[in-house]
mmCIF file of the N, C-alpha and C atoms, coordinates in Angstrom:
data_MODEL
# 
_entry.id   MODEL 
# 
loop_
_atom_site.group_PDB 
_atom_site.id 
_atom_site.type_symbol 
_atom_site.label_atom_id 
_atom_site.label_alt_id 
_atom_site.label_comp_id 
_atom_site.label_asym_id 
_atom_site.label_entity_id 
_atom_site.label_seq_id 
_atom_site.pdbx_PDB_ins_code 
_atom_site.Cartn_x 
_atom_site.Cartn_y 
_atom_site.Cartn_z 
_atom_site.occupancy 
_atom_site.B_iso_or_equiv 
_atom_site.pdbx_formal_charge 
_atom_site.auth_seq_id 
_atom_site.auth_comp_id 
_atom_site.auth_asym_id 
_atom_site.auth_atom_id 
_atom_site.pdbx_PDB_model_num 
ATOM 1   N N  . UNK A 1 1  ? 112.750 146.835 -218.318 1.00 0.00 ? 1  UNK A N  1 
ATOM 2   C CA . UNK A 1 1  ? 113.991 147.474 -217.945 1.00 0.00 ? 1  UNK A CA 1 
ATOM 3   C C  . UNK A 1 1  ? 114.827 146.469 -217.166 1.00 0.00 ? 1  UNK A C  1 
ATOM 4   N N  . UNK A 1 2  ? 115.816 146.174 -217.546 1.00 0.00 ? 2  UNK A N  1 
ATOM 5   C CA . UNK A 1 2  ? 116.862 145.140 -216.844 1.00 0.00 ? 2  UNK A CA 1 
ATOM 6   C C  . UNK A 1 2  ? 117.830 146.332 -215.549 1.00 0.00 ? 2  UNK A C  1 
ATOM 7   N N  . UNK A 1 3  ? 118.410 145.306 -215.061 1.00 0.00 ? 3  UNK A N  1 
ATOM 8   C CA . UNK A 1 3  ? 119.157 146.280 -214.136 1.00 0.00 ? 3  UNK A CA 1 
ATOM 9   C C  . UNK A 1 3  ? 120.197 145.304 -214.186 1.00 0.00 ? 3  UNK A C  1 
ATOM 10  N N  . UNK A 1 4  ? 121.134 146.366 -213.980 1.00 0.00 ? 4  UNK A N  1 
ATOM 11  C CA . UNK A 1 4  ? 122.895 146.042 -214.114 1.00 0.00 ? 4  UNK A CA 1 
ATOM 12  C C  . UNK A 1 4  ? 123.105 146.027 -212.620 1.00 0.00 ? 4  UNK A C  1 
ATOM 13  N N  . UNK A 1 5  ? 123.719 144.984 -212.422 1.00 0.00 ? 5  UNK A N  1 
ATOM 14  C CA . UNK A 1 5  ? 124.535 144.683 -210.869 1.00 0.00 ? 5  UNK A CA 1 
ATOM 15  C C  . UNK A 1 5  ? 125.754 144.995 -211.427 1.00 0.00 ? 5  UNK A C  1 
ATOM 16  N N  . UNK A 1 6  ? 126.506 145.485 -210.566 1.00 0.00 ? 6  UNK A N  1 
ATOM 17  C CA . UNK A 1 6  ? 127.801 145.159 -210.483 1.00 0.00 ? 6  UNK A CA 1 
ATOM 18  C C  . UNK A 1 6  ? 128.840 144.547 -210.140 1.00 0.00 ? 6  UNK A C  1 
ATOM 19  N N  . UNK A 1 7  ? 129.843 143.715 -211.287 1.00 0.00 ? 7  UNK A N  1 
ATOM 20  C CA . UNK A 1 7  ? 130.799 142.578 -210.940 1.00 0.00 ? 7  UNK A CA 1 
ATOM 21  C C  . UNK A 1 7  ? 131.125 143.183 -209.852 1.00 0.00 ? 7  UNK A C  1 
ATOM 22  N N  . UNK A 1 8  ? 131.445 142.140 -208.672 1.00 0.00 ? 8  UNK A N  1 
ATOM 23  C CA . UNK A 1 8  ? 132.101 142.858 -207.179 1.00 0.00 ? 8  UNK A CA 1 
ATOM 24  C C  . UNK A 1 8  ? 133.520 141.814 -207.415 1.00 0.00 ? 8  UNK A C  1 
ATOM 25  N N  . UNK A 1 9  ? 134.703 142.112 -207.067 1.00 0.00 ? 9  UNK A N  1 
ATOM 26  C CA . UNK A 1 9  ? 135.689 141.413 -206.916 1.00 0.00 ? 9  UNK A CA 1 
ATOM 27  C C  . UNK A 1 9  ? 135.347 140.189 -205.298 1.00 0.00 ? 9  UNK A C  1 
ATOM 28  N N  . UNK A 1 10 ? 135.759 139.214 -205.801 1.00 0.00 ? 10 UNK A N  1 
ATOM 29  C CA . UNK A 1 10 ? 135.748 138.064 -204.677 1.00 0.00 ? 10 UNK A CA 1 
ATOM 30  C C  . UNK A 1 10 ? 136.637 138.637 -203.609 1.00 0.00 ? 10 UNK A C  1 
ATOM 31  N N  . UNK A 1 11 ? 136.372 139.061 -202.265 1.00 0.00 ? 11 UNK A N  1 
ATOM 32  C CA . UNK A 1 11 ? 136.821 139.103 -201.051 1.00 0.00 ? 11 UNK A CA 1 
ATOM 33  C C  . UNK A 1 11 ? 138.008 138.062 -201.175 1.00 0.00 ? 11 UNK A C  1 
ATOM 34  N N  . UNK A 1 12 ? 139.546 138.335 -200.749 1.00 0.00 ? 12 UNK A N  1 
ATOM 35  C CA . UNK A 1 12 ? 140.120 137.346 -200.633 1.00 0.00 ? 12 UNK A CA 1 
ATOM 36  C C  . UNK A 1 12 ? 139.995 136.836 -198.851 1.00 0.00 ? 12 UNK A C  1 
ATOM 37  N N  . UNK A 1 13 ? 140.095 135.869 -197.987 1.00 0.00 ? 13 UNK A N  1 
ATOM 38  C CA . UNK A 1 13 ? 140.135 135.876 -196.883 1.00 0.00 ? 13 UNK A CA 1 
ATOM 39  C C  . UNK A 1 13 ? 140.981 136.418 -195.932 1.00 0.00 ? 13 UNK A C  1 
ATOM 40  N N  . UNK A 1 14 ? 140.895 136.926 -194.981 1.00 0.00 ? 14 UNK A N  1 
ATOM 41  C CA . UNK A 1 14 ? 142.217 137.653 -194.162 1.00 0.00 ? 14 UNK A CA 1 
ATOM 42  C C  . UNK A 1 14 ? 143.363 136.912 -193.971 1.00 0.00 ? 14 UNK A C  1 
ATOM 43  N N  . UNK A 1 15 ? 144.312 137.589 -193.948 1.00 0.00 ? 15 UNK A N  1 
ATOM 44  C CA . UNK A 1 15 ? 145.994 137.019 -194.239 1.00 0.00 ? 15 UNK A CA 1 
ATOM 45  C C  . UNK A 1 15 ? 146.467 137.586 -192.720 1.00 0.00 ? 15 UNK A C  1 
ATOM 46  N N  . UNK A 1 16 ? 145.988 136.390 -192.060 1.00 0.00 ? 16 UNK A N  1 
ATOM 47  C CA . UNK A 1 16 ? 146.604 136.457 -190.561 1.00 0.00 ? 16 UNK A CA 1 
ATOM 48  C C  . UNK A 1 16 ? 147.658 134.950 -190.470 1.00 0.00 ? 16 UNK A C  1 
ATOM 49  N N  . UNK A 1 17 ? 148.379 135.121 -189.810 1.00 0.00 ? 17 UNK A N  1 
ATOM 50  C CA . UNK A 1 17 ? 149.307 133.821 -189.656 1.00 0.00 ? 17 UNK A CA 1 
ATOM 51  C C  . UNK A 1 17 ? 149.332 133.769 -188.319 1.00 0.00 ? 17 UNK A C  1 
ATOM 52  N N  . UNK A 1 18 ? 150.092 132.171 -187.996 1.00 0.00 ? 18 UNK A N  1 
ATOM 53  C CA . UNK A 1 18 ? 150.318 131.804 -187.084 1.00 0.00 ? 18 UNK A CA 1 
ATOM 54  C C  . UNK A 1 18 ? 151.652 132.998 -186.035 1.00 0.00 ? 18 UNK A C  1 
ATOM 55  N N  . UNK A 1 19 ? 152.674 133.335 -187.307 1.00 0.00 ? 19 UNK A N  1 
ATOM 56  C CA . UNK A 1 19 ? 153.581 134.411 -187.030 1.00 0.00 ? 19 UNK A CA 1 
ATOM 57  C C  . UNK A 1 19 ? 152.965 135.350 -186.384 1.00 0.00 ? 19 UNK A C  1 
ATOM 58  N N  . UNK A 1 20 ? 152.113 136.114 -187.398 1.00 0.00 ? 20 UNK A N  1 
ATOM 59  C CA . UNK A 1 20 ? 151.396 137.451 -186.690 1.00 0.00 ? 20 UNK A CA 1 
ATOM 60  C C  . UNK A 1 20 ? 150.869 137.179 -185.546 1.00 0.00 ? 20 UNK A C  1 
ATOM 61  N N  . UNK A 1 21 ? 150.498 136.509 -184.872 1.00 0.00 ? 21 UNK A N  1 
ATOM 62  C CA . UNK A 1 21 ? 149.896 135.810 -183.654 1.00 0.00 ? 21 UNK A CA 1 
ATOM 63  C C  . UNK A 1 21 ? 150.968 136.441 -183.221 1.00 0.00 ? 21 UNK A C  1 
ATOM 64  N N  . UNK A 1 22 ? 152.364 135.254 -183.266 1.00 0.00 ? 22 UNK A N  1 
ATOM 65  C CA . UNK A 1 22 ? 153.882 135.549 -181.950 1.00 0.00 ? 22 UNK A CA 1 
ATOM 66  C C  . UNK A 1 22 ? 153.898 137.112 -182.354 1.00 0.00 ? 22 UNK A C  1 
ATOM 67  N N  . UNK A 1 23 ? 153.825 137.340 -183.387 1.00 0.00 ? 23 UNK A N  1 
ATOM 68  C CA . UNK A 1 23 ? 153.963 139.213 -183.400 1.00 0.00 ? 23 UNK A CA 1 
ATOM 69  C C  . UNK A 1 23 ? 153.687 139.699 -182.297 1.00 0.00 ? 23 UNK A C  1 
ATOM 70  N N  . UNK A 1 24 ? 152.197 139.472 -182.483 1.00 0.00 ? 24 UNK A N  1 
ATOM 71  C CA . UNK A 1 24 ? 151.208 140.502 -181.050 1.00 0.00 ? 24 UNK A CA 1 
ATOM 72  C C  . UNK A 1 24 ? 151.837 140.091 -180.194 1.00 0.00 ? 24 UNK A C  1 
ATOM 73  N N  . UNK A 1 25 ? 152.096 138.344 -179.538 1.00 0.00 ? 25 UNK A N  1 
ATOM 74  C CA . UNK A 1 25 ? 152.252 138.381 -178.261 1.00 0.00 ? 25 UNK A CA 1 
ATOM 75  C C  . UNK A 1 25 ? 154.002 139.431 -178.137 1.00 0.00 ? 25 UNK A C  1 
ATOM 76  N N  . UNK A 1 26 ? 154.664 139.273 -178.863 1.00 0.00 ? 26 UNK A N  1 
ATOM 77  C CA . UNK A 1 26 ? 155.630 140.501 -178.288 1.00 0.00 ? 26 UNK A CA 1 
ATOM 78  C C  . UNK A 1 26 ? 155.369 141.430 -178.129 1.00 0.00 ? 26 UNK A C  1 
ATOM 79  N N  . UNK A 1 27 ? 154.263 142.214 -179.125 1.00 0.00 ? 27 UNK A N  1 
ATOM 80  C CA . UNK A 1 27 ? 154.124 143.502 -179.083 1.00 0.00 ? 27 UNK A CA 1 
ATOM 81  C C  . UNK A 1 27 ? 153.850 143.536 -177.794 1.00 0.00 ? 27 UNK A C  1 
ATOM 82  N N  . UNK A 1 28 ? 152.841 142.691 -176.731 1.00 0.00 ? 28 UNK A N  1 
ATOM 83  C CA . UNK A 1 28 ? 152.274 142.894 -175.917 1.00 0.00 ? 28 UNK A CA 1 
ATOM 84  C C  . UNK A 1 28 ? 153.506 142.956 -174.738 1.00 0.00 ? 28 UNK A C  1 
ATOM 85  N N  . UNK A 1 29 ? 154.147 141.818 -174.739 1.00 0.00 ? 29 UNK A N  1 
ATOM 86  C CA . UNK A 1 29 ? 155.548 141.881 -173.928 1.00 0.00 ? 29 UNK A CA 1 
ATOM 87  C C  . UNK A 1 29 ? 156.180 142.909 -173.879 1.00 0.00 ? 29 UNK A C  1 
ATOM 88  N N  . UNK A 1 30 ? 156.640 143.397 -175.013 1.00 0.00 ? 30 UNK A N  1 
ATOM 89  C CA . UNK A 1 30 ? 157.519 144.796 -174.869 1.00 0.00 ? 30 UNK A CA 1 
ATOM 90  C C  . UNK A 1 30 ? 156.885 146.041 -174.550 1.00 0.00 ? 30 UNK A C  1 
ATOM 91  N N  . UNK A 1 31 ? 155.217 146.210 -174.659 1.00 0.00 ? 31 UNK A N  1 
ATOM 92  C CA . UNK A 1 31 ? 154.282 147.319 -174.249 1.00 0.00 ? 31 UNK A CA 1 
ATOM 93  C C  . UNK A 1 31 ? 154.154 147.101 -172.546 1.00 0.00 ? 31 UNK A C  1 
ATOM 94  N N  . UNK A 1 32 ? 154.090 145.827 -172.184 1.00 0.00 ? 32 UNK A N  1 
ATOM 95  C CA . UNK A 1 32 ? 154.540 145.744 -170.731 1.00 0.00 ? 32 UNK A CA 1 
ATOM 96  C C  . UNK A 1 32 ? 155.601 146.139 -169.902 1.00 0.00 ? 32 UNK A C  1 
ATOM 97  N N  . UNK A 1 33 ? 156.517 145.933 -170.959 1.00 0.00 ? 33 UNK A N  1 
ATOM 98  C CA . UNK A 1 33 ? 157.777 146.036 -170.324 1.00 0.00 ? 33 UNK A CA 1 
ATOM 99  C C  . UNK A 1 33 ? 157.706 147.700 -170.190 1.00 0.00 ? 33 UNK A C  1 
ATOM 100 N N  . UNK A 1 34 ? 157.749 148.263 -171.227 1.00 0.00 ? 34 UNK A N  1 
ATOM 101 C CA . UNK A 1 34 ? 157.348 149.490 -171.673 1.00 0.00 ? 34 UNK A CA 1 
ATOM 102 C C  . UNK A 1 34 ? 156.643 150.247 -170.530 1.00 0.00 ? 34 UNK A C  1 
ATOM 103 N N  . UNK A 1 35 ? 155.594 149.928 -170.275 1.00 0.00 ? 35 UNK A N  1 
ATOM 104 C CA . UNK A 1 35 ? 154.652 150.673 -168.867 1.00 0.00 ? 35 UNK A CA 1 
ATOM 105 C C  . UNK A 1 35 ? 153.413 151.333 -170.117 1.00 0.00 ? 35 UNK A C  1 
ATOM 106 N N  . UNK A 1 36 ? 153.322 150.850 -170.862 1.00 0.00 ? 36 UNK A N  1 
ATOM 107 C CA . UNK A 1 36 ? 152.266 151.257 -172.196 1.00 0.00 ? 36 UNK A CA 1 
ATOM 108 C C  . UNK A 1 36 ? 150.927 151.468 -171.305 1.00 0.00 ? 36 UNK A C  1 
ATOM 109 N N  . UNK A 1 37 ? 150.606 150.233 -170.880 1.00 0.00 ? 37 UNK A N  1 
ATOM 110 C CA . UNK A 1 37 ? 149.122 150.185 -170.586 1.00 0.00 ? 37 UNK A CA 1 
ATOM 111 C C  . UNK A 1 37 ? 148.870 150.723 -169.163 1.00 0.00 ? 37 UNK A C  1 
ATOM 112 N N  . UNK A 1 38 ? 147.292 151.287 -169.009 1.00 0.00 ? 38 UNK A N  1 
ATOM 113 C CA . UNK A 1 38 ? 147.098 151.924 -167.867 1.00 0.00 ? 38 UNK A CA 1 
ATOM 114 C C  . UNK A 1 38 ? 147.056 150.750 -166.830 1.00 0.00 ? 38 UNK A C  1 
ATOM 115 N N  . UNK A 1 39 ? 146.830 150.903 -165.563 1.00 0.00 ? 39 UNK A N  1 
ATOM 116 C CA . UNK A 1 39 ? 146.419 150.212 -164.684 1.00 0.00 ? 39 UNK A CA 1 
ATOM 117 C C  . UNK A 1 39 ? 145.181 149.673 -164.839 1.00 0.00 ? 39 UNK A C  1 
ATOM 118 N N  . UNK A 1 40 ? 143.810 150.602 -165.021 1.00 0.00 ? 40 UNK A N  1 
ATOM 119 C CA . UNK A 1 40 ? 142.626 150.217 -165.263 1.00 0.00 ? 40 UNK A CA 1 
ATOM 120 C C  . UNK A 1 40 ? 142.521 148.716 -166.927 1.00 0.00 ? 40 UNK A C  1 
ATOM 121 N N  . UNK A 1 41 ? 143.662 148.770 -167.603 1.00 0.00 ? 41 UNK A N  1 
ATOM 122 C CA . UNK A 1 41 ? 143.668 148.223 -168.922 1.00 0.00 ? 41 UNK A CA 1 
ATOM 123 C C  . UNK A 1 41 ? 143.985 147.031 -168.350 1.00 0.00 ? 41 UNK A C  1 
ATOM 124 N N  . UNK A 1 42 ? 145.176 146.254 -167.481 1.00 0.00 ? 42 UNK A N  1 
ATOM 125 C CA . UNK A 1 42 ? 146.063 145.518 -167.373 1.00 0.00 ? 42 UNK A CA 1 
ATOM 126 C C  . UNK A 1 42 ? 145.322 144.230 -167.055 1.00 0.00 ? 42 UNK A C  1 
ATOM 127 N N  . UNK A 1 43 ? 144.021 144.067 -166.508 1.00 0.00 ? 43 UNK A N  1 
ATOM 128 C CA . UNK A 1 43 ? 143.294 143.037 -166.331 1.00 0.00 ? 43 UNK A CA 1 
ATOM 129 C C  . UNK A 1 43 ? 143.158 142.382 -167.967 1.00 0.00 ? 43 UNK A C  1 
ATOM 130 N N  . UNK A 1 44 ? 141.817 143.272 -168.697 1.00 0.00 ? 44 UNK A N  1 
ATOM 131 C CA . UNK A 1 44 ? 141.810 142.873 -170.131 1.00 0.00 ? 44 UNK A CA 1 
ATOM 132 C C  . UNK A 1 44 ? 142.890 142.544 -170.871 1.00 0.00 ? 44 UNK A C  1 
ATOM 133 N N  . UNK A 1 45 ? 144.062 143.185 -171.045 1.00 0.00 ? 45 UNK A N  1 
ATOM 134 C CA . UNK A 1 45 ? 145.289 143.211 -171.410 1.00 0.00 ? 45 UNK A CA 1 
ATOM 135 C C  . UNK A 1 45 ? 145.770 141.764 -171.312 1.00 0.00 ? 45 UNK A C  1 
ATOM 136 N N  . UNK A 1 46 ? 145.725 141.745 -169.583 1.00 0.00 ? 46 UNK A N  1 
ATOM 137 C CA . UNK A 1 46 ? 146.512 140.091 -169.644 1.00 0.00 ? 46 UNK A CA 1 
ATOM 138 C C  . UNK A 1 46 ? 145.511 138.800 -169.971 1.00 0.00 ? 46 UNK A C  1 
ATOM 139 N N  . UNK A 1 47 ? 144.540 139.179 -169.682 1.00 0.00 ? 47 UNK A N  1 
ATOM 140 C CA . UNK A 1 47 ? 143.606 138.014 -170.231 1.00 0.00 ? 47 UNK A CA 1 
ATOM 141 C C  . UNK A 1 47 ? 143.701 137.510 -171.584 1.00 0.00 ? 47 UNK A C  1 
ATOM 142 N N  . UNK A 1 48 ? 143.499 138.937 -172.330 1.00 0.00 ? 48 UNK A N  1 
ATOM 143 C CA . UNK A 1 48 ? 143.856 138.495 -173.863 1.00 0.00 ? 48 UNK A CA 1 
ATOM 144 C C  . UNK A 1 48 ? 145.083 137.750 -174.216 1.00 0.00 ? 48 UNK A C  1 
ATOM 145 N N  . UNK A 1 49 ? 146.329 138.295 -173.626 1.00 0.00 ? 49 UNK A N  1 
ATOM 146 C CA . UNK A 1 49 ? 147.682 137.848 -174.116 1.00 0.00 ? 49 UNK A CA 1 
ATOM 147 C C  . UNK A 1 49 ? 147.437 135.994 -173.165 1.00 0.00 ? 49 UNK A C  1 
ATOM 148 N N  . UNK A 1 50 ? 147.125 136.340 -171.992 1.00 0.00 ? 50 UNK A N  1 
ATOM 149 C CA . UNK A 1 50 ? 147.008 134.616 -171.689 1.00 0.00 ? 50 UNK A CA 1 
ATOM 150 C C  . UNK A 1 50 ? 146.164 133.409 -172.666 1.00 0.00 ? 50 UNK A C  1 
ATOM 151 N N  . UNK A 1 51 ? 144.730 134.146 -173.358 1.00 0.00 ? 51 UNK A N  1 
ATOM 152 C CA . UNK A 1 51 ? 144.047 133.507 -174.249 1.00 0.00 ? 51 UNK A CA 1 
ATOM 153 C C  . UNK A 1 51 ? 145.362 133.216 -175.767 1.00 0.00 ? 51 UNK A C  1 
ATOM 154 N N  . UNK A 1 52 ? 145.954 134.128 -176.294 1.00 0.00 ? 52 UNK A N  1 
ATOM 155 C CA . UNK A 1 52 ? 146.857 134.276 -176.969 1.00 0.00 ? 52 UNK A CA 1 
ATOM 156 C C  . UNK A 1 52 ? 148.156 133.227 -176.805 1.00 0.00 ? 52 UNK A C  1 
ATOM 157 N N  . UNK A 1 53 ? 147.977 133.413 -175.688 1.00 0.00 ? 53 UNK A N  1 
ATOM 158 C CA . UNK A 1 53 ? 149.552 132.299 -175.335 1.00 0.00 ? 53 UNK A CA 1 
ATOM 159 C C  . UNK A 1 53 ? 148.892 130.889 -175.485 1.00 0.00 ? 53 UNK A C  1 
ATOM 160 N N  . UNK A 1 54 ? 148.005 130.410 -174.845 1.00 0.00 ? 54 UNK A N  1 
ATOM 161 C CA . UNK A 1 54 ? 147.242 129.013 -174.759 1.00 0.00 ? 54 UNK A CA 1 
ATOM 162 C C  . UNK A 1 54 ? 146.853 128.694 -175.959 1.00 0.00 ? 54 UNK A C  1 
ATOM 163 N N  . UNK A 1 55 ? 146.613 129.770 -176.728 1.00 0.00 ? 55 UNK A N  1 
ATOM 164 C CA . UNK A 1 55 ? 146.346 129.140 -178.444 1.00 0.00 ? 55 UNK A CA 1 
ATOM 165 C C  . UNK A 1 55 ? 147.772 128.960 -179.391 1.00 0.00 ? 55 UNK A C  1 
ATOM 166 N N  . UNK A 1 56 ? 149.132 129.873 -178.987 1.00 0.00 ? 56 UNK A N  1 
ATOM 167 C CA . UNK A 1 56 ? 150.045 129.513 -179.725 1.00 0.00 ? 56 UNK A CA 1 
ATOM 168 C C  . UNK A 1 56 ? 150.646 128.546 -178.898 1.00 0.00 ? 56 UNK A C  1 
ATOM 169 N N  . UNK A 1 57 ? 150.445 127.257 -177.568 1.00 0.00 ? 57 UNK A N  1 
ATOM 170 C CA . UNK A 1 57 ? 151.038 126.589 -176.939 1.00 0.00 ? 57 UNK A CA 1 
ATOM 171 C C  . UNK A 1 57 ? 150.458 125.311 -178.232 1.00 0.00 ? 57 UNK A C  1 
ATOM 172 N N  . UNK A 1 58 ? 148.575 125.783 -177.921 1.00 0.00 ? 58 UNK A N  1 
ATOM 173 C CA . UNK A 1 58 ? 147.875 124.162 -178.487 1.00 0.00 ? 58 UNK A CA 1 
ATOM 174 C C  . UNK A 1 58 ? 148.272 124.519 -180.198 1.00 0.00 ? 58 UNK A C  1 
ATOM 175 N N  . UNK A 1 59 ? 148.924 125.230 -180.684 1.00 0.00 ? 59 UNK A N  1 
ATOM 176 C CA . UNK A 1 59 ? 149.106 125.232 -182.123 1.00 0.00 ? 59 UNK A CA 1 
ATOM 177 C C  . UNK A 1 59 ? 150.703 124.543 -182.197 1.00 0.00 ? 59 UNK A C  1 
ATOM 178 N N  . UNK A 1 60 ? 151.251 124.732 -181.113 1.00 0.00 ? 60 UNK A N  1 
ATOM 179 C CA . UNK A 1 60 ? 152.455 124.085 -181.306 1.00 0.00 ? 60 UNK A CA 1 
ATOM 180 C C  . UNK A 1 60 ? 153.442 125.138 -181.795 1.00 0.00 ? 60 UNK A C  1 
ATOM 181 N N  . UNK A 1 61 ? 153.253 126.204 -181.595 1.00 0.00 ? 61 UNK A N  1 
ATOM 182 C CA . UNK A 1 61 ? 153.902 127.288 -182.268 1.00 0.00 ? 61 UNK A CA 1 
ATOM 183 C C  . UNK A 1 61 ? 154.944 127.626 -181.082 1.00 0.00 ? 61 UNK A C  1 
ATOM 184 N N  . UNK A 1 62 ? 154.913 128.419 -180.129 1.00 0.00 ? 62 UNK A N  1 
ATOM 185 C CA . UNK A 1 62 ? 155.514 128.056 -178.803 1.00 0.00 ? 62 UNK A CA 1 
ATOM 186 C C  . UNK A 1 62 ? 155.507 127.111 -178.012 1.00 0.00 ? 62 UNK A C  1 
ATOM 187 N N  . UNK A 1 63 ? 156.336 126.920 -176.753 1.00 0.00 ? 63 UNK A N  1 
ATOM 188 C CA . UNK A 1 63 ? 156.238 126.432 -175.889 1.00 0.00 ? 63 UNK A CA 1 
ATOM 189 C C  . UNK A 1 63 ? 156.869 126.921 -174.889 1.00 0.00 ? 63 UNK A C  1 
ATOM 190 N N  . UNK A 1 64 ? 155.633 126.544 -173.487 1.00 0.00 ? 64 UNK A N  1 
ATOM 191 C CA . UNK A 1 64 ? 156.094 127.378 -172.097 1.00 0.00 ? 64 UNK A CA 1 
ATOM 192 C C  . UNK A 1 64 ? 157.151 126.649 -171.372 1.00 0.00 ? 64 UNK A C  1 
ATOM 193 N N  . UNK A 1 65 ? 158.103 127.317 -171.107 1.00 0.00 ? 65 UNK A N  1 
ATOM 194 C CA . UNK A 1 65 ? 159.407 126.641 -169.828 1.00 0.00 ? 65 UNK A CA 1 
ATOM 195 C C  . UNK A 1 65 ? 158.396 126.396 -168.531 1.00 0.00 ? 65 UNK A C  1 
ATOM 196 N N  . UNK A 1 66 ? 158.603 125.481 -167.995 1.00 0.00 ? 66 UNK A N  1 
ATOM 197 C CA . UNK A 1 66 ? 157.759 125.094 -166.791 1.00 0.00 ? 66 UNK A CA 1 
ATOM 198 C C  . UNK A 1 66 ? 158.059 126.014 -165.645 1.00 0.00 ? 66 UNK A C  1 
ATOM 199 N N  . UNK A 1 67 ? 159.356 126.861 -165.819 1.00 0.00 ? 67 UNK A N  1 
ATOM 200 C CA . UNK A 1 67 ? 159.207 128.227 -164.156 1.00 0.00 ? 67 UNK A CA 1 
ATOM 201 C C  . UNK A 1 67 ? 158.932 129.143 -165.029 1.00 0.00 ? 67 UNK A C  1 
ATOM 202 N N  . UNK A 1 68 ? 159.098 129.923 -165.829 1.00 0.00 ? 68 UNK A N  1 
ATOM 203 C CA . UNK A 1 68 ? 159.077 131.507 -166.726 1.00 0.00 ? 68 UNK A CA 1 
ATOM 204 C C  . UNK A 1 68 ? 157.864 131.322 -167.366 1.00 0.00 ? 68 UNK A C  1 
ATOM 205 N N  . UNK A 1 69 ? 157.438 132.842 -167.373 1.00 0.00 ? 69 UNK A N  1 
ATOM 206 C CA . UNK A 1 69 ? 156.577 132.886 -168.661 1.00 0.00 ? 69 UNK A CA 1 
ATOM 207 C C  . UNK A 1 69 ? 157.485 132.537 -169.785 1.00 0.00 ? 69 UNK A C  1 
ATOM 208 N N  . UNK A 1 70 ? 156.315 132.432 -170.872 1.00 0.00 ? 70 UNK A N  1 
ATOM 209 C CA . UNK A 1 70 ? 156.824 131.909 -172.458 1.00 0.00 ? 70 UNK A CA 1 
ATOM 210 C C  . UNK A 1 70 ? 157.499 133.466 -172.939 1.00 0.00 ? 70 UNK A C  1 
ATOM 211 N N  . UNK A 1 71 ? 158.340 133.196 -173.323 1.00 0.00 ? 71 UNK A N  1 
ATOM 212 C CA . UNK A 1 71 ? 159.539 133.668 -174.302 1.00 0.00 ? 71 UNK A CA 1 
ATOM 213 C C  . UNK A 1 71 ? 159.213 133.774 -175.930 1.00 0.00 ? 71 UNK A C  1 
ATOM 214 N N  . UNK A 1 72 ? 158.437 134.810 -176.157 1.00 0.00 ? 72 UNK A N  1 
ATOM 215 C CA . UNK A 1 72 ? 158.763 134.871 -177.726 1.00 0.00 ? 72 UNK A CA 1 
ATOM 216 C C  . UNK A 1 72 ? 159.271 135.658 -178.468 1.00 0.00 ? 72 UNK A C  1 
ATOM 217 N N  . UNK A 1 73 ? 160.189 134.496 -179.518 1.00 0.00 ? 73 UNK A N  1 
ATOM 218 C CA . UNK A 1 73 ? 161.446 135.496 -179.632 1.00 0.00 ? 73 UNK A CA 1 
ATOM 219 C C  . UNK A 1 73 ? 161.152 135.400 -181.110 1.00 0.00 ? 73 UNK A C  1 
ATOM 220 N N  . UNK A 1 74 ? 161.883 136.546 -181.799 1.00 0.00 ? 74 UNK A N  1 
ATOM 221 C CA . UNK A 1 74 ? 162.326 136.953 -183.244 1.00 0.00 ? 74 UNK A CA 1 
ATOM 222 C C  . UNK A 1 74 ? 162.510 134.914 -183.658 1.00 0.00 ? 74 UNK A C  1 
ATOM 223 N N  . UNK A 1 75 ? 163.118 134.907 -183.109 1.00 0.00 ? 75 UNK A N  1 
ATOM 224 C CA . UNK A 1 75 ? 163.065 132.803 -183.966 1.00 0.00 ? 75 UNK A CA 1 
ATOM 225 C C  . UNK A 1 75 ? 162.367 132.148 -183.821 1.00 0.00 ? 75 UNK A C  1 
ATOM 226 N N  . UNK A 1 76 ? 161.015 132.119 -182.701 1.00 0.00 ? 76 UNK A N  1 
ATOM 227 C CA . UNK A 1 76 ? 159.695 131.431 -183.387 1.00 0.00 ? 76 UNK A CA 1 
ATOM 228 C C  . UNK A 1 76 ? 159.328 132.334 -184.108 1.00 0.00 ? 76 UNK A C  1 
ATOM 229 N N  . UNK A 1 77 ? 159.097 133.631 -184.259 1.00 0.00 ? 77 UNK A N  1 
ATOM 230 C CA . UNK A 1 77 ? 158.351 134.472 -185.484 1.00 0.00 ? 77 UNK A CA 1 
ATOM 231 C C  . UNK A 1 77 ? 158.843 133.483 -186.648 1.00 0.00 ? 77 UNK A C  1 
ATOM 232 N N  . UNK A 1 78 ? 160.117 133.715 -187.160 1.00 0.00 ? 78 UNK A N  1 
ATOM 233 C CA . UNK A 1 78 ? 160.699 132.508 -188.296 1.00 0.00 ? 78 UNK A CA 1 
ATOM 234 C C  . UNK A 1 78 ? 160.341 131.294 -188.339 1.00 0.00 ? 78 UNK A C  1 
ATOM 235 N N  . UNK A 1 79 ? 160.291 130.820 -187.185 1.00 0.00 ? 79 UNK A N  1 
ATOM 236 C CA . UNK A 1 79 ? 159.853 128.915 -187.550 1.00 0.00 ? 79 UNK A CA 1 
ATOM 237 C C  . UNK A 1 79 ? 158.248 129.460 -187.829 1.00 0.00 ? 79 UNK A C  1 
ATOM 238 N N  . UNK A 1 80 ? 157.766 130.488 -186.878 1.00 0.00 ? 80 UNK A N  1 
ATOM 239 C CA . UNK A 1 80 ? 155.972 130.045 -187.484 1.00 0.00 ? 80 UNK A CA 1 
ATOM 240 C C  . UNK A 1 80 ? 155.241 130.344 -188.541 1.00 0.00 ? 80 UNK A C  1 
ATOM 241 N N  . UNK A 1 81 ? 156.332 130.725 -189.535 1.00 0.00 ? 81 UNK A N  1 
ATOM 242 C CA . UNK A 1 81 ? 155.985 131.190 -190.736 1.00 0.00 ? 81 UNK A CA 1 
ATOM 243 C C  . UNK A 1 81 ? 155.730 130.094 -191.711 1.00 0.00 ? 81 UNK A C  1 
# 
């Protein structure tokens, strides 16, 4: 008796970009601005978005003004595409 497997389609790999990156970090900006997150959240919250920022600085995708936090705007979304 043979046994039939079934053809599985090849997984394509996830379709994340450098863009979707600056995405989140706004989303996260404007959920701040917003008052979105609890108090108990805001530790994890900023850790992530700081890990987030330091990876779109060393990608070259943003860059931080030396007094402000980084600024991401609708026109790096466009250039990081």
């Amino acid at each position: 008796m043979s046994e039939t497997t079934e053809a599985q389609a090849p997984q394509s790999a996830p379709n994340l970009t450098i863009a979707d990156l600056i995405m989140v970090a706004q989303i996260f900006q404007r959920g701040a601005s917003a008052g979105i997150f609890r108090a108990e959240e805001l530790k994890s919250v900023g850790d992530f978005y700081d890990r987030l920022i330091k990876f779109l600085e060393s990608a070259g995708a943003i860059t931080r003004p030396q007094t402000a936090e980084p600024t991401v705007s609708a026109e790096t979304v466009a250039q990081g595409e």
